[in-house]
C-alpha positions, 0 to 999 in steps of 0.5 A, a space after each residue: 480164661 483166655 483161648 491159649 489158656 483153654 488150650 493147654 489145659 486140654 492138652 494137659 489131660 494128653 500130655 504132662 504139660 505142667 507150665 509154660 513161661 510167656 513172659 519174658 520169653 522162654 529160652 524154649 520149652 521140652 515138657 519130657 524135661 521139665 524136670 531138668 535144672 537149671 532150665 528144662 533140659 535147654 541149654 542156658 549158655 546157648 543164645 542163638 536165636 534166643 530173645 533177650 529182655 532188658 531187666 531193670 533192677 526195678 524189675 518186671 513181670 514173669 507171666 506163664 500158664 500152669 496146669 496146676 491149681 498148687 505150687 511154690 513158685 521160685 525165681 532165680 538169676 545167674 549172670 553169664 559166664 557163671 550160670 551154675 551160681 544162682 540167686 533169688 530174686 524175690 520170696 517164694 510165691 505159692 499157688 493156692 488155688 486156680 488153673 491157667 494163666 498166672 502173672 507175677 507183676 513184679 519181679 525185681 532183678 539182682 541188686 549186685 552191681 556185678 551184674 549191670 550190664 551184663 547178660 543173664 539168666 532168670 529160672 522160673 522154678 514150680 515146686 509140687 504140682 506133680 510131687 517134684 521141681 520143674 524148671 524154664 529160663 529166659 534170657 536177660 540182659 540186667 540193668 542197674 537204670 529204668 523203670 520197672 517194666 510194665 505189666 501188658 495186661 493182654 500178655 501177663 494176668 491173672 486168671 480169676 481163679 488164681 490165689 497166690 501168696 507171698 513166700 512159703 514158710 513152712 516149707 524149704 527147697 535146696 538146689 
């Protein structure tokens, strides 16, 4: 478990700490609003100062820490203006087992042309963990070319008591 890892997990026995998005970058974080859709009590029409990653159709990594050992993982995109219309991005990932850092390799972006081009939204949803939904964005510009971005493996990893698996078929959750 890396250092950053390490210590969230302590800070998680002082605070609520639930997760926190590193890669792409969050829009920014409020552990008090977590719990806020669409983006933690940030504001997602707001991209002053915000970094904007590229995302390719192909898709990329959505790296974060939790303090949680289970949850479903949600991801979702909005294209601006229209960021209360959301889509899913993949399948539901659950978390089965493990504390800290958590990488999800690849991520696809929207298939709609619409939104090529286009600035954009992508919303990291954990559900259960704490008996409820807590939400994080980051800011994307979608692209329709390129390849699909490259796993950093300093950045985005799994720790090695991490067990996820693709989609959760016993259990759905509405918006």
């Amino acid at each position: 478990m890396n250092l950053k890892s390490l210590l969230l997990l302590g800070l998680a026995s002082a605070t609520s700490a639930h997760f926190i998005l590193e890669v792409p970058p969050s829009i920014g974080f409020d552990d008090d609003n977590l719990g806020l859709a669409p983006c933690g009590g940030i504001d997602q029409t707001n991209r002053t100062g915000g970094t904007q990653t590229n995302w390719p159709k192909k898709g990329g990594p959505i790296g974060l820490v939790t303090t949680h050992a289970h949850a479903v993982w949600e991801f979702r995109a909005s294209v601006v203006p229209f960021t209360n219309n959301w889509v899913n991005l993949s399948p539901n990932i659950t978390q089965t087992a493990g504390l800290g850092s958590v990488c999800f390799s690849n991520i696809p972006g929207p298939s709609n042309p619409f939104w090529y081009g286009r600035k954009g939204v992508i919303q990291i949803i954990q559900h259960g963990g704490h008996g409820g939904s807590l939400y994080q964005c980051a800011f994307v510009k979608f692209k329709r070319y390129g390849p699909a971005i490259t796993v950093n493996p300093e950045t985005c990893f799994n720790d090695t008591s991490i067990a996820l698996e693709w989609g959760n078929p016993a259990e759905e959750h509405e918006h």
